[in-house]
C-alpha angles and dihedrals in degrees: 000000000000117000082222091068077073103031113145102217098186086053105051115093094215101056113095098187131008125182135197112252114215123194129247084279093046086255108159112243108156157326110263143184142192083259089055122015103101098050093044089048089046087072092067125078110248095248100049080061095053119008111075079198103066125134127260137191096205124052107265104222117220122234116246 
């Protein structure tokens, strides 16, 4: 397992900017940076990044 599956981006001195990535539905999944992005995003399955339709074992709950 990486340690930047955990990184703490807001907590790294030498991270400038860090962002919340959202899947293909706006579903929040982490905080990421450039130091980190790729391994954290590698977690998810492809689809769950880029199709809104992806299945899902559990129900999704709409926002009101």
């Amino acid at each position: 397992m990486s340690d930047l599956q955990h990184h703490l981006c807001k907590q790294d001195p030498d991270v400038d900017y860090s962002w919340e990535e959202y899947d293909a539905r706006g579903i929040y999944l982490c905080r990421v940076c450039t130091k980190c992005v790729k391994t954290k995003l590698a977690m998810y399955r492809r689809d769950v990044l880029t199709d809104s339709n992806y299945h899902a074992d559990e129900p999704i709950e709409e926002e009101a």
